[in-house]
C-alpha positions as CSV (number, residue, x, y, z in Angstrom):
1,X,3.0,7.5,-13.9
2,X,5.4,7.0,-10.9
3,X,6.5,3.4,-10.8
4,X,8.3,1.2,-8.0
5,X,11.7,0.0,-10.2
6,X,12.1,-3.8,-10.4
7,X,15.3,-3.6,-8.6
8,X,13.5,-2.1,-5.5
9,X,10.1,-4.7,-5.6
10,X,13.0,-7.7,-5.4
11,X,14.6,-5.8,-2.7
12,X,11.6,-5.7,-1.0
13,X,10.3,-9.7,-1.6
14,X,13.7,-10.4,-0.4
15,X,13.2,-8.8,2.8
16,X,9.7,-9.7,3.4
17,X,11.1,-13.7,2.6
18,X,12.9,-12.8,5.9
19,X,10.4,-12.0,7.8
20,X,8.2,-14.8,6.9
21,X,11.2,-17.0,8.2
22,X,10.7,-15.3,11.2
23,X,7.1,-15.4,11.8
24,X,5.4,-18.3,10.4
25,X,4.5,-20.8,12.7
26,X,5.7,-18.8,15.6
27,X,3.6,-17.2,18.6
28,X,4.5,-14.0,18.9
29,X,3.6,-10.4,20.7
30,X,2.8,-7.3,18.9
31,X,6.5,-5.6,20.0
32,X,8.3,-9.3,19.0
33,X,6.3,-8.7,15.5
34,X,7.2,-5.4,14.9
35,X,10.6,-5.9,15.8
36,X,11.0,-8.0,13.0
37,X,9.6,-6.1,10.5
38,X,11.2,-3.0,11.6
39,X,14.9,-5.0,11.1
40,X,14.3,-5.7,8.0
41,X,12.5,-2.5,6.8
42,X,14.3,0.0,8.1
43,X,16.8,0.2,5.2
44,X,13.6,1.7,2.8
45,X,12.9,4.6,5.4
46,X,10.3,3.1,6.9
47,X,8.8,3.1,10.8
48,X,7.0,0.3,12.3
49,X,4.0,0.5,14.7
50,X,1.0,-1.7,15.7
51,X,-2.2,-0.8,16.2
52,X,-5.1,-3.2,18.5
53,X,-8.4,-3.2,16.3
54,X,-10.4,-5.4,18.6
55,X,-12.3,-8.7,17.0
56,X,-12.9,-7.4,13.6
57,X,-9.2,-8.8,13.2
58,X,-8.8,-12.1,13.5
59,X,-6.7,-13.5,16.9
60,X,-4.3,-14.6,14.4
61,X,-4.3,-12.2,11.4
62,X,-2.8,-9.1,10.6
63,X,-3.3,-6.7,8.4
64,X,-1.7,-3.1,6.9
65,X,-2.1,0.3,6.2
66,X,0.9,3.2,5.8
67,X,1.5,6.9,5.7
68,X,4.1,9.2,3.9
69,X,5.5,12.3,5.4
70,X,6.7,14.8,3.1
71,X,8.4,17.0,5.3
72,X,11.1,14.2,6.4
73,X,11.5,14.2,2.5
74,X,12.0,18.1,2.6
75,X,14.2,18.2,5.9
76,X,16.7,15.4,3.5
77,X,16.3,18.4,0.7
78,X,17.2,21.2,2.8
79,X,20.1,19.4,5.0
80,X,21.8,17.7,1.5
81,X,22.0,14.2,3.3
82,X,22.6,11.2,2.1
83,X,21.4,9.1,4.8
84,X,18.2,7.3,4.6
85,X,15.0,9.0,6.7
86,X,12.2,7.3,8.1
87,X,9.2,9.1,5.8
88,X,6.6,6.5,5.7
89,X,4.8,5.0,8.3
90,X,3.7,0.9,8.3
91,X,0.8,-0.1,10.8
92,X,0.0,-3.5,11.4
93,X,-3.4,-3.6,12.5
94,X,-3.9,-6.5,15.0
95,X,-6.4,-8.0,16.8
96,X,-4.7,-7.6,20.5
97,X,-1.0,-6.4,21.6
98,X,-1.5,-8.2,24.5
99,X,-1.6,-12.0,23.4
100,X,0.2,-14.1,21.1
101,X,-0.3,-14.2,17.5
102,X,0.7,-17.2,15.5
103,X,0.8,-16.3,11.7
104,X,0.1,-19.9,9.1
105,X,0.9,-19.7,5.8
106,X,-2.4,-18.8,4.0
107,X,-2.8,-15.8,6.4
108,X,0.9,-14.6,5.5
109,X,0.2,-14.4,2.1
110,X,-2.6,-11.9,2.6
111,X,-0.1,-9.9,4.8
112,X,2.5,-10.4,2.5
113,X,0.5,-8.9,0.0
114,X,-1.4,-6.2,2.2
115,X,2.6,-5.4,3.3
116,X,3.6,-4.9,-0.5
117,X,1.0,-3.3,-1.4
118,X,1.2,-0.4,1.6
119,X,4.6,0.4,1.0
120,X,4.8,0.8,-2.5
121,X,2.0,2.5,-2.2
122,X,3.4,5.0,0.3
123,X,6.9,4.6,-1.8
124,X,5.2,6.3,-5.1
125,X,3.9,9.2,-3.1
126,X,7.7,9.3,-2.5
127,X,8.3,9.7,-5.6
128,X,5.8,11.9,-6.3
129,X,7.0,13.9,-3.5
130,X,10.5,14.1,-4.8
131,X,9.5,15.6,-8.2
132,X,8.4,18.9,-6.4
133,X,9.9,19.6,-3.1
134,X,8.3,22.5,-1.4
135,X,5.1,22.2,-3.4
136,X,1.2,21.2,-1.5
137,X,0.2,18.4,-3.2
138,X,-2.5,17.6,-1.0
139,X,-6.1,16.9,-1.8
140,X,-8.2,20.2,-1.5
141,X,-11.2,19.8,0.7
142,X,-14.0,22.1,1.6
143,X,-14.8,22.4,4.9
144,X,-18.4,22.3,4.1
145,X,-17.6,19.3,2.5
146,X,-19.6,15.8,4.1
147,X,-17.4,12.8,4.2
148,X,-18.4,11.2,1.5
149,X,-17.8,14.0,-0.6
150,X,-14.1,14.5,1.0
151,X,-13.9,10.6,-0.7
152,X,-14.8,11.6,-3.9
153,X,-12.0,14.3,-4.1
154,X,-9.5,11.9,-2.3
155,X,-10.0,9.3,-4.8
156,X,-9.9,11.8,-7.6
157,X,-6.7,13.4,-6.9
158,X,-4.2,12.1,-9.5
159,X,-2.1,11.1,-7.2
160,X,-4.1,8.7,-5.5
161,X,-4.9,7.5,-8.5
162,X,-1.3,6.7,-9.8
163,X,-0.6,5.0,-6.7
164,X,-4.5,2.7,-6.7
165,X,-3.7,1.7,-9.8
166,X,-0.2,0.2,-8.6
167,X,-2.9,-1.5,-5.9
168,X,-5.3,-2.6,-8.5
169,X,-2.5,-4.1,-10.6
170,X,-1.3,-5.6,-7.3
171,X,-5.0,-7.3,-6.6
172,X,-4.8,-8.9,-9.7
173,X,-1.4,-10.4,-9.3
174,X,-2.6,-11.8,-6.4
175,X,-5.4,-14.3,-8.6
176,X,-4.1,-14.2,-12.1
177,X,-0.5,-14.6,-13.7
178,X,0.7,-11.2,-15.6
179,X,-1.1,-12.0,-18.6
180,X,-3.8,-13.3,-16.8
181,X,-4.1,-10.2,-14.9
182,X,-3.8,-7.6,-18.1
183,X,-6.4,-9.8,-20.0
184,X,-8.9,-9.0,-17.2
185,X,-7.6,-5.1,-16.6
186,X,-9.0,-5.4,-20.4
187,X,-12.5,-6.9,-19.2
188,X,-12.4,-4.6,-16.1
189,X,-16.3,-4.8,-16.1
190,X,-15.8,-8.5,-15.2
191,X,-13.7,-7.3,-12.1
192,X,-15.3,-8.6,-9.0
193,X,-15.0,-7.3,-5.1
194,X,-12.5,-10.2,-4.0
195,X,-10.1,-9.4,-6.7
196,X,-9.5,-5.9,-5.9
197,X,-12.1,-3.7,-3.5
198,X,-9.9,-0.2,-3.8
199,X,-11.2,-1.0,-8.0
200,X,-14.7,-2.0,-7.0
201,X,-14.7,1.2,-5.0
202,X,-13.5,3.2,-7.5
203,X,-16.3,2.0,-9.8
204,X,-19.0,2.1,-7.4
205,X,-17.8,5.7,-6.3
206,X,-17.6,7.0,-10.1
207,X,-19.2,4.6,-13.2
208,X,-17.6,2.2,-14.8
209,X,-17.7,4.6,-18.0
210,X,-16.0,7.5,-16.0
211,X,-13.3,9.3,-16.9
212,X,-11.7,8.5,-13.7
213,X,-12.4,4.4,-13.8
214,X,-10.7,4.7,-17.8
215,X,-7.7,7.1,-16.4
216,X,-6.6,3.9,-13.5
217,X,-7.4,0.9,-15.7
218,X,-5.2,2.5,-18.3
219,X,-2.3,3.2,-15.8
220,X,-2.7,-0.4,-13.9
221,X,-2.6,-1.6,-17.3
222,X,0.9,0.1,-17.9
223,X,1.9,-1.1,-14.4
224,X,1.5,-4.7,-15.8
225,X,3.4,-3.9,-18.9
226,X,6.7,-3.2,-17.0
């Protein structure tokens, strides 16, 4: 399993502790907000944009999603550079660009944590990435294929899977202490939708006595162990 080290998951609360300095408490625009995040971020390789989703984001919420680019990881390869590239991709998905969002405390946490959960996300495809330069790693899809169906081989690909279970294991965290969080990875049938939905999804999507459901509770369990 690719795995975030401890040394770059404290570099990475250390920087979001910055931005929460920043933001909380504090109207700001979309461009003033992703400003901040970019400062800090940009040391991990990563670009900042915003995205207006309308009202199913609250006027004063934000949340995340991210993307990995291989080939800025292949251009590094092929140039022998040391310098850090921009390779993954941080959205925050916003309600409106155009008025002022004021960020409170119990709403950062769930960015925080949507944030952390993005980039390492994104930062184990990395990883992945690194260990074969050159090689298609993508998911396969037919082009017969219906969406659903294009989920099911998404989902499936191993690794998605390494990097969900780093999600589920990050759900958890989120309610439970580490111990608390491995003694319910070993109850996972007890797991419920506000804990983690990319697990509930996964178990809705394939049976909670699938192969694929045993293969990510046994690697989020790992995830806890380190």
């Amino acid at each position: 399993m690719n795995e975030i080290t401890l040394l770059e998951r404290t570099r990475m609360k250390k920087l979001l502790k910055r931005v929460k300095t920043q933001m909380v408490g504090n109207p700001l625009y979309a461009d003033e907000i992703q400003a901040i995040f970019q400062e800090q971020l940009d040391p991990l390789g990563v670009e900042v944009t915003t995205y207006p989703y309308g009202d199913d984001i609250g006027r004063n919420q934000i949340t995340a999603n991210g993307y990995f680019d291989a080939t800025e990881l292949e251009l590094e390869e092929e140039l022998d550079i040391d310098a850090v590239l921009v390779d993954i991709e941080l959205v925050l998905i916003l309600n409106s660009e155009d008025d002022p969002i004021t960020i409170n405390n119990k709403d950062w946490k769930f960015l925080e944590h949507q944030v952390k959960q993005t980039l390492e996300h994104e930062m184990i495809h990395r990883e992945q990435a690194k260990k074969r330069i050159g090689a298609d790693f993508m998911p396969i899809y037919n082009q017969h294929m219906d969406e659903e169906q294009k989920r099911i081989v998404y989902l499936s690909d191993p690794d998605e899977i390494d990097a969900y279970a780093n999600d589920v294991a990050l759900d958890l965290l989120l309610h439970y202490t580490y111990m608390g969080a491995y003694a319910r990875l070993r109850e996972y049938k007890q797991i419920r939708q506000e804990e983690s939905p990319i697990f509930c999804e996964y178990v809705d999507t394939f049976g909670w006595n699938s192969e694929t459901v045993h293969i990510i509770v046994k690697k989020a369990l790992k995830r806890l162990e380190t």
